[in-house]
C-alpha positions as CSV (number, residue, x, y, z in Angstrom):
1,X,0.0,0.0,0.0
2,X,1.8,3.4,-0.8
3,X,2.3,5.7,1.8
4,X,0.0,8.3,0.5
5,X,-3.0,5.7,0.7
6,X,-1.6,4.4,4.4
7,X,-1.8,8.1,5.7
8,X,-5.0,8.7,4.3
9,X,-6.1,5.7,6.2
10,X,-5.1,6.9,9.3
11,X,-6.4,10.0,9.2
12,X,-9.9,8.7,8.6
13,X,-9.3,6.6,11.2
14,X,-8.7,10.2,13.5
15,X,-11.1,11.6,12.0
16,X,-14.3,9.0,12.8
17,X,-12.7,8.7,16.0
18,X,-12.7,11.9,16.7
19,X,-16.1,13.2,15.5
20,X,-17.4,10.4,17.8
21,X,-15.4,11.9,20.6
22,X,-17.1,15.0,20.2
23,X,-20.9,13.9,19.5
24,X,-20.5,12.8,23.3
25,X,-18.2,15.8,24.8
26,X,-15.6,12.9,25.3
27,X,-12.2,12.8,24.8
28,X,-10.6,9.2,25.5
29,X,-12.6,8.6,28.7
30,X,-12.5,12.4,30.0
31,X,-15.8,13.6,30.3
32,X,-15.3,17.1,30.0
33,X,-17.6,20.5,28.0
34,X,-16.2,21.6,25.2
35,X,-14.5,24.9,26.2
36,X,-15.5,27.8,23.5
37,X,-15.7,30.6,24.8
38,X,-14.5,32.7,21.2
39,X,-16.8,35.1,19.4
40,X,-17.2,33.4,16.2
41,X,-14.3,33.8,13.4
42,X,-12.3,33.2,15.8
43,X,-11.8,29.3,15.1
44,X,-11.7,28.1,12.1
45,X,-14.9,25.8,10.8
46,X,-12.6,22.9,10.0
47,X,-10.8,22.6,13.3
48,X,-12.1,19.1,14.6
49,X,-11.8,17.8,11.2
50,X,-7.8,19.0,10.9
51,X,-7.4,18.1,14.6
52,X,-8.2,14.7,13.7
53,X,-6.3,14.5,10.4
54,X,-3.2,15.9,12.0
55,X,-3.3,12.9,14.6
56,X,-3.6,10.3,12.1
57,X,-0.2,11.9,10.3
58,X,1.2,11.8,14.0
59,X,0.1,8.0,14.9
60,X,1.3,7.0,11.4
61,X,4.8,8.9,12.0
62,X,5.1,7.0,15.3
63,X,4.1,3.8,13.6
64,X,7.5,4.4,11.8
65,X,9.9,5.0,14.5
66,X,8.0,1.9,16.3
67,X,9.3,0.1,12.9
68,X,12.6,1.8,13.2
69,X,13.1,0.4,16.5
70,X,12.4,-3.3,16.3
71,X,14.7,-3.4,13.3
72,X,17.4,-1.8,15.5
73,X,20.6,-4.8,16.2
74,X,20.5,-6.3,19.3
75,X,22.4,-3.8,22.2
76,X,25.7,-4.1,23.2
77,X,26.8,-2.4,26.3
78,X,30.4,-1.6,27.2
79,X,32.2,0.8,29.8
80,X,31.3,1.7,32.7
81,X,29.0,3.7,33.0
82,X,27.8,1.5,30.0
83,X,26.7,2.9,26.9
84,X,25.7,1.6,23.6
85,X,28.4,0.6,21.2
86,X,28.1,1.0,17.6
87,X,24.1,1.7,18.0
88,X,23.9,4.2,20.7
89,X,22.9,7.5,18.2
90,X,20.2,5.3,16.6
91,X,18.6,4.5,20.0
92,X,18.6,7.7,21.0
93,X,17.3,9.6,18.0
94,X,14.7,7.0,17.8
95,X,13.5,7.0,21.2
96,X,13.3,10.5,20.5
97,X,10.9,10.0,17.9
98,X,8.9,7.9,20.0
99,X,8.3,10.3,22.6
100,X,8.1,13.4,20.3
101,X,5.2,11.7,18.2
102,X,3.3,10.0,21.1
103,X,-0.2,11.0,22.1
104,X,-0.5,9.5,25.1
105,X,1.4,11.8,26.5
106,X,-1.0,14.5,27.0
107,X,-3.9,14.6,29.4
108,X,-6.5,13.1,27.2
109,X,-4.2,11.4,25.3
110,X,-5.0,13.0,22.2
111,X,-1.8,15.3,21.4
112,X,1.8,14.8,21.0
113,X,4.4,17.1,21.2
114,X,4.7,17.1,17.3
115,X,0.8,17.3,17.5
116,X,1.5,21.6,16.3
117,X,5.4,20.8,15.0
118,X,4.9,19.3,11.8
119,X,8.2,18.1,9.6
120,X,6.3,19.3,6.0
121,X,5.5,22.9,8.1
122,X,9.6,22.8,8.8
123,X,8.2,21.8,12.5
124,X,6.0,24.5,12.9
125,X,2.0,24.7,13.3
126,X,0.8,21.7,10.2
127,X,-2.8,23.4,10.6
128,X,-3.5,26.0,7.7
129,X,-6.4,27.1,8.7
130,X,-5.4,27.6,11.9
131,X,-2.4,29.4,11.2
132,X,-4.8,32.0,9.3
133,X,-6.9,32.2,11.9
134,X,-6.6,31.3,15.5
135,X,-2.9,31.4,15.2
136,X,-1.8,29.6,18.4
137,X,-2.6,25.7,18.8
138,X,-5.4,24.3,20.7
139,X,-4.2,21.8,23.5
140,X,-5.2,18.4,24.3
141,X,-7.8,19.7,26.4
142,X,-10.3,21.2,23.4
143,X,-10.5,23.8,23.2
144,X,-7.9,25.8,25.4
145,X,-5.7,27.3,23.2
146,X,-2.1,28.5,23.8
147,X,-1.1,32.1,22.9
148,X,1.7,32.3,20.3
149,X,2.6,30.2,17.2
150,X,4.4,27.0,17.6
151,X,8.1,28.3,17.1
152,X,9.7,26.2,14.7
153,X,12.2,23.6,16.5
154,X,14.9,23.0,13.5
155,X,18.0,23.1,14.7
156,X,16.8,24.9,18.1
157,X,19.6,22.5,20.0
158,X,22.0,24.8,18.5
159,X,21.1,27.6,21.2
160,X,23.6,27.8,24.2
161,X,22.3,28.2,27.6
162,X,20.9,31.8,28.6
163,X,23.0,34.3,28.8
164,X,23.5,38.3,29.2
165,X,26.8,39.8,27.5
166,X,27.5,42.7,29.2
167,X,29.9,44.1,26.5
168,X,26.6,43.8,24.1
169,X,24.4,45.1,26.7
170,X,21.8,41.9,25.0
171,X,20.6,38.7,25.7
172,X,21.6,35.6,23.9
173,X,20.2,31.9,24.0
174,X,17.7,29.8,25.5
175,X,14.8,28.5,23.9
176,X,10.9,29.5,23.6
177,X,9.9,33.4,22.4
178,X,10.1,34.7,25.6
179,X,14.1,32.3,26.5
180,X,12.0,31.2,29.4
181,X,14.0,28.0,28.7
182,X,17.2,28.9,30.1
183,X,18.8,25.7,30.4
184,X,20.2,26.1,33.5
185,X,19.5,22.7,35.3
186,X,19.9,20.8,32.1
187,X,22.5,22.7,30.4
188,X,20.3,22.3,27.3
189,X,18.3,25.3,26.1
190,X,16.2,23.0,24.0
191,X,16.1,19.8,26.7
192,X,14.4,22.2,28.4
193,X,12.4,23.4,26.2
194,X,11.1,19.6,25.3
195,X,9.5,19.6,29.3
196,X,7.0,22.5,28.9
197,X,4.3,21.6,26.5
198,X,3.8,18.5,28.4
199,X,3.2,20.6,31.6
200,X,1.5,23.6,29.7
201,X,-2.0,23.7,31.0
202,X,-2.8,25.4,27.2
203,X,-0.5,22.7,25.7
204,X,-0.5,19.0,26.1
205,X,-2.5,19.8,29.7
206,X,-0.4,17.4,32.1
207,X,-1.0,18.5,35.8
208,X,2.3,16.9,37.0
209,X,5.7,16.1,35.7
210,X,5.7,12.8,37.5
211,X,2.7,12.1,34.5
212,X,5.7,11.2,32.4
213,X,6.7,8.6,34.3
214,X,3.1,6.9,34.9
215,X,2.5,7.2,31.1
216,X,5.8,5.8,30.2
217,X,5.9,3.2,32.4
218,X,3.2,1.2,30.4
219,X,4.9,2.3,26.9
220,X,5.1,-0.3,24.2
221,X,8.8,1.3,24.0
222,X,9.8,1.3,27.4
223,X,12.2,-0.8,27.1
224,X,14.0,1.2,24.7
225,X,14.1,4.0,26.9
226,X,15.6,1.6,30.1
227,X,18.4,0.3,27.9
228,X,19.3,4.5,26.5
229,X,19.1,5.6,29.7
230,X,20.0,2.4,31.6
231,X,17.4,3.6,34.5
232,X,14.9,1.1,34.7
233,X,15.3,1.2,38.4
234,X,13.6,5.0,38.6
235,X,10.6,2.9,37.1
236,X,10.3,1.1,40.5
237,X,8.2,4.2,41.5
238,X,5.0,3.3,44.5
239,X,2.3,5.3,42.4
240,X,-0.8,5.9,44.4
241,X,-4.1,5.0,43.6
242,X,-5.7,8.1,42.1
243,X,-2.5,8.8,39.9
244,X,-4.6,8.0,37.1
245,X,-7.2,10.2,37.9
246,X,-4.8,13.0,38.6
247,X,-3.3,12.2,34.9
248,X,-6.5,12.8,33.0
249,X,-7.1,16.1,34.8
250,X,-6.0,19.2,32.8
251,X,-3.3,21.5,34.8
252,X,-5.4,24.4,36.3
253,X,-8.0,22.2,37.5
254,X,-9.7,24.0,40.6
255,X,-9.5,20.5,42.2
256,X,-5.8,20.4,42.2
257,X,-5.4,23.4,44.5
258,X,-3.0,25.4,42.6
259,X,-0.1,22.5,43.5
260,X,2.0,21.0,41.0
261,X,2.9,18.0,42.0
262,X,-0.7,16.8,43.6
263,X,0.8,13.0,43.0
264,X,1.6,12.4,46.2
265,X,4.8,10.6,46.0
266,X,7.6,10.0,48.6
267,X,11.0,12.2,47.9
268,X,12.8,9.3,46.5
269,X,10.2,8.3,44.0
270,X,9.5,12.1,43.2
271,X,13.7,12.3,42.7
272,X,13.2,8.9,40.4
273,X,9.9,10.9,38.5
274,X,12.1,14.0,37.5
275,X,15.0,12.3,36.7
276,X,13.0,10.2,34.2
277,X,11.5,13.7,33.1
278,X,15.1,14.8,32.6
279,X,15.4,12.1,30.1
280,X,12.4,12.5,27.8
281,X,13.6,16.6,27.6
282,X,17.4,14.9,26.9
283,X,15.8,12.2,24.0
284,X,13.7,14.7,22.1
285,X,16.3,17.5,22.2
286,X,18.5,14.7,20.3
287,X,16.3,14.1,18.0
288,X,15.8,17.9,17.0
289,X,19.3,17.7,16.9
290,X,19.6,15.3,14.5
291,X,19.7,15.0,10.4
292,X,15.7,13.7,11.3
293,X,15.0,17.7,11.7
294,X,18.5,19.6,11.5
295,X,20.4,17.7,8.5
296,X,21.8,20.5,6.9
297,X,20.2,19.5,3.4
298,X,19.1,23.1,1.5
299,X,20.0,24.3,-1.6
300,X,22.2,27.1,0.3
301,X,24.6,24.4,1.8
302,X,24.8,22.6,-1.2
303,X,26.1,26.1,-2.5
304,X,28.5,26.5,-0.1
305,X,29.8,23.2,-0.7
306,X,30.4,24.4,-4.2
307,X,27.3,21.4,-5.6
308,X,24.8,24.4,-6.0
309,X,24.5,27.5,-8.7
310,X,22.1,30.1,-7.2
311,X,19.9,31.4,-9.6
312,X,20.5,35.5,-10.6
313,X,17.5,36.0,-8.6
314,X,18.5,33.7,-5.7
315,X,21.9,35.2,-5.7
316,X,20.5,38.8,-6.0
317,X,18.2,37.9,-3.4
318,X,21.5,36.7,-1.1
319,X,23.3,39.7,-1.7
320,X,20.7,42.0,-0.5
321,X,20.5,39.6,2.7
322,X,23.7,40.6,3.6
323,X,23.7,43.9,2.4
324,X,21.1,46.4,1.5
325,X,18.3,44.6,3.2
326,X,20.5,44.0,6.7
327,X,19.0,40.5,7.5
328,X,22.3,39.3,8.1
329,X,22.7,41.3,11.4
330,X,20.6,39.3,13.5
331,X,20.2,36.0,10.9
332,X,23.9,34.8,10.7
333,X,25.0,33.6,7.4
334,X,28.5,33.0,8.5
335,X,29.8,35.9,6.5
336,X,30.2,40.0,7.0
337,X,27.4,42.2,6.8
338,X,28.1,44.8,4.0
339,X,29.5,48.3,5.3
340,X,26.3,50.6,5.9
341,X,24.1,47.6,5.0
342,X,20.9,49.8,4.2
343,X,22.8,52.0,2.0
344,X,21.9,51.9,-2.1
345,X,24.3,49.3,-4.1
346,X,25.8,47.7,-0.5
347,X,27.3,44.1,-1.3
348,X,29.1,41.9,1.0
349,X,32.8,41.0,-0.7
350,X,33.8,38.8,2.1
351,X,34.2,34.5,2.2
352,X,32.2,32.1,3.5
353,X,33.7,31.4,7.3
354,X,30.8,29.4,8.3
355,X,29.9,25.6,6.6
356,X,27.1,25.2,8.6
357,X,25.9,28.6,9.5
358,X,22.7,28.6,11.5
359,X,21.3,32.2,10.1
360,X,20.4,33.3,14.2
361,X,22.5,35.3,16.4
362,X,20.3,33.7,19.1
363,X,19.4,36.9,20.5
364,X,16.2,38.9,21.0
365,X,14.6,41.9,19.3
366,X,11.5,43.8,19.0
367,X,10.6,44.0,15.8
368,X,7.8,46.3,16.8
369,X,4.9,43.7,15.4
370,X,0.6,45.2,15.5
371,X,-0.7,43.1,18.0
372,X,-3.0,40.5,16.0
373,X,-7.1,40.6,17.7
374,X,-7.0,37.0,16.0
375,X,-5.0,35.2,18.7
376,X,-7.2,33.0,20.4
377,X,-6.0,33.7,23.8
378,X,-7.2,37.0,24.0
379,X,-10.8,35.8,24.3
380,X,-10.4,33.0,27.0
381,X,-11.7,35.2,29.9
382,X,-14.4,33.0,31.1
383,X,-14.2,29.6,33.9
384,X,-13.7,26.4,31.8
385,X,-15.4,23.2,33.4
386,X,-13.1,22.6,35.9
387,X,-13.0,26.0,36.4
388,X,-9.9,27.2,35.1
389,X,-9.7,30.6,33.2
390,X,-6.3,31.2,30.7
391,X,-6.3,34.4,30.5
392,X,-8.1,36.6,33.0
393,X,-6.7,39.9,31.5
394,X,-8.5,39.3,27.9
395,X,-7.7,41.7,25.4
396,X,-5.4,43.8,27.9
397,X,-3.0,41.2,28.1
398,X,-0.2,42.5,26.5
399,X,2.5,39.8,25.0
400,X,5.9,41.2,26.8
401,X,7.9,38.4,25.8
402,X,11.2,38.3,27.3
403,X,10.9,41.1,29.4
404,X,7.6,39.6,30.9
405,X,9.6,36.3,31.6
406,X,13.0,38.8,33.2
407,X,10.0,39.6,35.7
408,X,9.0,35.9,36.1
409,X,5.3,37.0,34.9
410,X,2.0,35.9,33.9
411,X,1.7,32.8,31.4
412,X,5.7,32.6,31.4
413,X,8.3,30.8,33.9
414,X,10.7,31.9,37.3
415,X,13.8,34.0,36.4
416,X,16.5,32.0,37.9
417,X,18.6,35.1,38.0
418,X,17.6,38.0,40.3
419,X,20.1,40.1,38.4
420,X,18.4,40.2,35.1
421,X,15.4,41.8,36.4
422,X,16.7,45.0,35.6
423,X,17.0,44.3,32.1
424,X,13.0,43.6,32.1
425,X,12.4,47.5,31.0
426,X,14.5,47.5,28.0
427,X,13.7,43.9,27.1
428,X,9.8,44.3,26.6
429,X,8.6,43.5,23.5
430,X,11.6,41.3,22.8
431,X,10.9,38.0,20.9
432,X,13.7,35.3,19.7
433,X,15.7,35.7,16.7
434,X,14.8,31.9,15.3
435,X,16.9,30.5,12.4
436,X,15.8,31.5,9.1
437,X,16.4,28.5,8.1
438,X,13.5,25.9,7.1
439,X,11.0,29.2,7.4
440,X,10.0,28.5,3.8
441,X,9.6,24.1,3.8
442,X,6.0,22.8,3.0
443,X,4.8,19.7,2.0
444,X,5.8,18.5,-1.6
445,X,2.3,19.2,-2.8
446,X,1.7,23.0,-1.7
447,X,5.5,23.8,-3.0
448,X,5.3,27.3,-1.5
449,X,4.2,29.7,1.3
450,X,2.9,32.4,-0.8
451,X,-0.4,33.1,-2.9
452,X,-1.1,32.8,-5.3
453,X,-0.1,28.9,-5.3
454,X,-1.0,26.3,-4.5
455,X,0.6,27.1,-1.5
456,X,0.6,25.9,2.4
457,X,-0.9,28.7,4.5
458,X,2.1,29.4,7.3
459,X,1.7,32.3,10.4
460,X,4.9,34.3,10.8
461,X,6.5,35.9,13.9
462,X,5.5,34.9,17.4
463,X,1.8,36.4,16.7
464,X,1.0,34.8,13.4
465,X,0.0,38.2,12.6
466,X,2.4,37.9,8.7
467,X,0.9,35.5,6.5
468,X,3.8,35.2,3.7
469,X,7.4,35.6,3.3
470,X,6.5,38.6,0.5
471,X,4.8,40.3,3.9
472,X,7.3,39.6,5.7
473,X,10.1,40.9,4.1
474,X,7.9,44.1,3.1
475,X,7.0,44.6,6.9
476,X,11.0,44.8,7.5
477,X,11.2,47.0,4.9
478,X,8.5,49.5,5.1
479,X,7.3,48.9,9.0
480,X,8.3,53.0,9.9
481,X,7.2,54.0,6.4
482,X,3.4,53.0,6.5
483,X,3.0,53.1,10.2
484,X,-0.5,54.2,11.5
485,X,-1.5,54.6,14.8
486,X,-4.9,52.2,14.1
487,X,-5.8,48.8,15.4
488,X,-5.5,45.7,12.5
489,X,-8.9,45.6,11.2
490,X,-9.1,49.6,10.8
491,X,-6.4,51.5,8.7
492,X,-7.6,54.6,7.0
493,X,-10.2,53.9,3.5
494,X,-7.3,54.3,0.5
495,X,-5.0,52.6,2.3
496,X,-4.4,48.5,2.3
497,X,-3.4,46.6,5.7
498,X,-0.1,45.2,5.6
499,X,0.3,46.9,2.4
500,X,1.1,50.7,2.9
501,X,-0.6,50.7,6.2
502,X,0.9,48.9,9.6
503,X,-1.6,49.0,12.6
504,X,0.5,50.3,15.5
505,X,2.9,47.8,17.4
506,X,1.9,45.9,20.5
507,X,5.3,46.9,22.0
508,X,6.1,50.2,21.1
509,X,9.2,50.9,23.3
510,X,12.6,49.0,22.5
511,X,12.0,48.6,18.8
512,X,14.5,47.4,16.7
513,X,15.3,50.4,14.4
514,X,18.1,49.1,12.3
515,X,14.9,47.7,10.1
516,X,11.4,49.5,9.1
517,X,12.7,51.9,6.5
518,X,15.0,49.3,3.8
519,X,14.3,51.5,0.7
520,X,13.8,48.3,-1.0
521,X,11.8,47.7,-4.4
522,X,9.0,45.7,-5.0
523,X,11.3,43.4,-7.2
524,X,14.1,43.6,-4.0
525,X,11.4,42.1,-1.7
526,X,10.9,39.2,-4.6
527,X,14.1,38.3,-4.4
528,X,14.9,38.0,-1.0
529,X,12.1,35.9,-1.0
530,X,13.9,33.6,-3.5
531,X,16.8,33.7,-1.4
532,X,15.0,32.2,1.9
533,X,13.5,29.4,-0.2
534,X,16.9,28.1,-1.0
535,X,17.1,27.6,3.3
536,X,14.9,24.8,2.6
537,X,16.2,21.9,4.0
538,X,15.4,18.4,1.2
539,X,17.5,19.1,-1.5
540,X,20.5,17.2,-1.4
541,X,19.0,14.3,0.3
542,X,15.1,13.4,0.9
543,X,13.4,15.5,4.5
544,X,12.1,13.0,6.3
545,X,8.3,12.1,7.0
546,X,7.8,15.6,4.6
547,X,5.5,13.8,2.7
548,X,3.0,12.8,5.1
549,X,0.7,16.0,4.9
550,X,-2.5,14.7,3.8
551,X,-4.2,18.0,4.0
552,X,-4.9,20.4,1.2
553,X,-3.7,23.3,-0.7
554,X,-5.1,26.9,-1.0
555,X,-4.5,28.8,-3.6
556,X,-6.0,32.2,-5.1
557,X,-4.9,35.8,-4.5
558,X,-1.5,37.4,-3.8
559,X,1.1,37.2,-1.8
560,X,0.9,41.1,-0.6
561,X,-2.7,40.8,0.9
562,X,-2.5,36.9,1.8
563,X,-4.7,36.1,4.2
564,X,-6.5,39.8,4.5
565,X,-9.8,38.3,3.3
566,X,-9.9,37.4,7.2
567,X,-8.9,40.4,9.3
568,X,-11.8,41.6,11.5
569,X,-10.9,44.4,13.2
570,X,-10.1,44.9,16.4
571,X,-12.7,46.9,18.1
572,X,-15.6,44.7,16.6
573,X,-14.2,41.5,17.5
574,X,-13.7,42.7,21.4
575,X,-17.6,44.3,21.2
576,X,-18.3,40.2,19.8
577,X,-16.6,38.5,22.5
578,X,-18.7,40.4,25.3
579,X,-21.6,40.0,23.8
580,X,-20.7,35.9,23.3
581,X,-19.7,35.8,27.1
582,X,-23.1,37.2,28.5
């Protein structure tokens, strides 16, 4: 049976399953309300039905590594402490699979962590409808939602631990927008990183980390993991009775009492729980790591390893990366940004230093983004049924990013660094700098992100609020040009959102001002475009599992106004969500 028939399969299979699911208000045994509480256009119309297909990719994908491991040579431990000889990096990336693509690792059982990291979306949000819409992912628990995209995990274990360089006066490393995921304890920006969806009462919804090691212990793989880790002995762990119960209810559950660890468990077993926690944050963060995400595949390395001719307009499109249009500053290429890079005729003379450049400085910026009145979050004001409200603040929650974390604030994690807090002022608004690379994969079928197509719908920046790389590239360029001090939804009649009018930014302090005014052309724009398409990662050797999208395509329209057909502005949707929460 080919694989496109096999997938298809599977995702009917979701989908039946799912529909029933929902005729009842059940999710695998949970019997739980549907939480909606958004005025409508909000969600999208097809969101059960993608839910559902997007599982059936993810079973099918975990069906594979399940393959992978049985086929895997008997283990042969040597040393002390023993490791695996000869088949060590195999087990590991493919436990790592296991665990990324494994639903039963969520409260209801019904989301992975790859469940909004797709490999045909370069492991970013797989939902397109979503991504035009509601922008952040729903959770297991339907329907809290989170409240930014899903930041794309290619090559993310890459990122060294937190720091602050004084000399620079800037932040650099961790992982998530807001580098809540210092990787301190770890010493792995992105092992820690793996831990919070799990835990992320908008996410995968488990109430306690110790969850892990319950779910786990009844895995079909477990023994894979005991012989990786060689820790079968923190499986020994005296679970009580009602751990199960605890399991199934969603973090923020009023009956949990605010704790997070309400498995009761004696200090040693709670020592055994973490450190198998520790392990599953280790596995995946090797797998992001490997050539199954991070391979180093794109047409740009095969370039650099002189088995590539850019095109004239890929190579125009390069030079203006790292020269007129500035994007080198802040998305490494390995070379030297041209002298007075937003000067007329600026080109970069200098060599290639970098084989394997990771186009990040893995710093932060505000790049002074409108805030987008689609994010779902914003409209979560009201008690779910086990009476647990997301966002309190509604539409006055204002997305902070790293300085909200420096503060250890609202819907982010503790600052393990009491001097940092006074960098919080000068750091609000700041997001992560992510790779550039992989910002333009999509499934074989939909061979691009922009309209007119047929194309795969993507949501750019931390708020989803850019809809295509032509966008994207014209907001850098023309963000202080066209700036108008109007919600989205409402810039002035003659004008076109996103266009020549920008709805004032979310954040305005702290902006990043070496961008907003690139005196590029319209044909400029174009060809930077070409230029981050050649970031794809699949062209010297197969991506994996990219071909497992069994979605469709949109097409229609233009890149410039993608997506614009569903703005509403701002002020109506807030008057719609009181009058839905009456």
């Amino acid at each position: 049976m080919k694989l496109t028939r096999l997938l298809a399969v599977a995702a009917a299979c979701a989908t039946v399953a799912a529909v029933m699911s929902l005729s009842h208000h059940v999710v695998h045994g949970q019997n739980t309300a549907v939480y909606n509480p958004y005025p409508p256009g909000i969600l999208p119309a097809n969101l059960s039905s993608e839910i559902a297909r997007v599982q059936g990719e993810v079973q099918f994908i975990e069906s594979q590594y399940l393959a992978q491991w049985r086929a895997l040579p008997p283990p042969t431990l040597v040393g002390s402490p023993p490791f695996l000889q000869g088949s060590g990096y195999e087990s590991m990336r493919i436990l790592g699979g296991l665990l990324d693509y494994d639903v039963n690792m969520s409260v209801d059982k019904n989301t992975a962590c790859s469940s909004c990291h797709m490999p045909y979306a370069g492991f970013g949000g797989p939902i397109p409808s979503v991504n035009l819409t509601a922008i952040a992912y729903p959770g297991s628990f339907h329907f809290r939602f989170g409240k930014r995209t899903p930041q794309r995990y290619t090559y993310s274990p890459r990122f060294p631990v937190l720091n602050y360089n004084t000399t620079q006066a800037a932040f650099f490393g961790g992982n998530f927008w807001d580098a809540r995921a210092t990787g301190l304890r770890l010493q792995s920006p992105d092992a820690q990183q793996a831990q919070g969806p799990p835990l992320d009462s908008q996410e995968m919804g488990l109430p306690d980390d110790a969850c892990i090691a319950f779910r786990l212990s009844t895995a079909v793989y477990l023994p894979l993991f005991e012989t990786v880790w060689q820790d079968a002995g923190d499986f020994d762990i005296a679970f009580p009775p009602d751990t199960a119960t605890i399991c199934a209810t969603p973090a923020g559950a009023a009956s949990l009492g605010g704790s997070a660890t309400p498995i009761q468990l004696s200090p040693e077993d709670r020592t055994k729980a973490n450190n198998i926690f520790d392990h599953w944050g280790q596995s995946i963060s090797f797998l992001e790591g490997s050539d199954d995400i991070s391979p180093f595949t794109s047409k740009f390395d095969a370039y650099l390893a002189g088995k590539y001719k850019l095109t004239s307009k890929e190579l125009a499109g390069y030079n203006l990366f790292r020269g007129k249009g500035n994007c080198n500053s802040c998305h490494l290429d390995g070379r030297s940004t041209a002298p007075s890079p937003t000067a007329k005729g600026a080109k970069d003379t200098g060599t290639a230093a970098d084989t394997a450049p990771l186009f990040t400085c893995f710093g932060y910026a505000n790049l002074g983004l409108p805030k987008n009145p689609r994010d779902a979050f914003y409209y979560q004001t009201t008690p779910d049924s086990f009476g647990f409200t997301p966002n309190p603040g509604g539409f006055t929650y204002t997305d902070f990013g790293l300085g909200t974390f420096l503060r250890s604030g609202f819907g982010s994690a503790p600052n393990p660094n009491s001097d940092w807090l006074q960098f919080a002022p000068t750091s609000d608004g700041q997001m992560q700098t992510s790779t550039a690379r992989d910002v333009a994969l999509v499934p074989p079928q939909c061979p691009t992100t922009e309209a007119p197509g047929p194309y795969f719908q993507k949501g750019f920046f931390h708020n989803g609020y850019i809809k295509s790389l032509k966008q994207l590239v014209h907001f850098y360029n023309t963000r202080d040009v066209f700036r108008m001090q109007v919600e989205s939804g409402e810039c002035p009649a003659g004008t076109v959102e996103k266009v020549n009018c920008w709805p004032a930014a979310e954040v305005p302090q702290n902006q990043d001002m070496t961008v907003g005014n690139l005196d590029l052309s319209d044909e400029e724009e174009n060809e930077i475009v070409a230029f981050l398409q050649t970031l794809t990662d699949g062209f010297t050797k197969p991506y994996p599992f990219v071909n497992t999208y069994t979605g469709a395509c949109m097409s229609g329209g233009n890149a410039a106004t993608q997506g614009n057909s569903t703005i509403i502005p701002a002020s109506q949707l807030r008057r719609m969500a009181e009058l839905h929460n009456r």
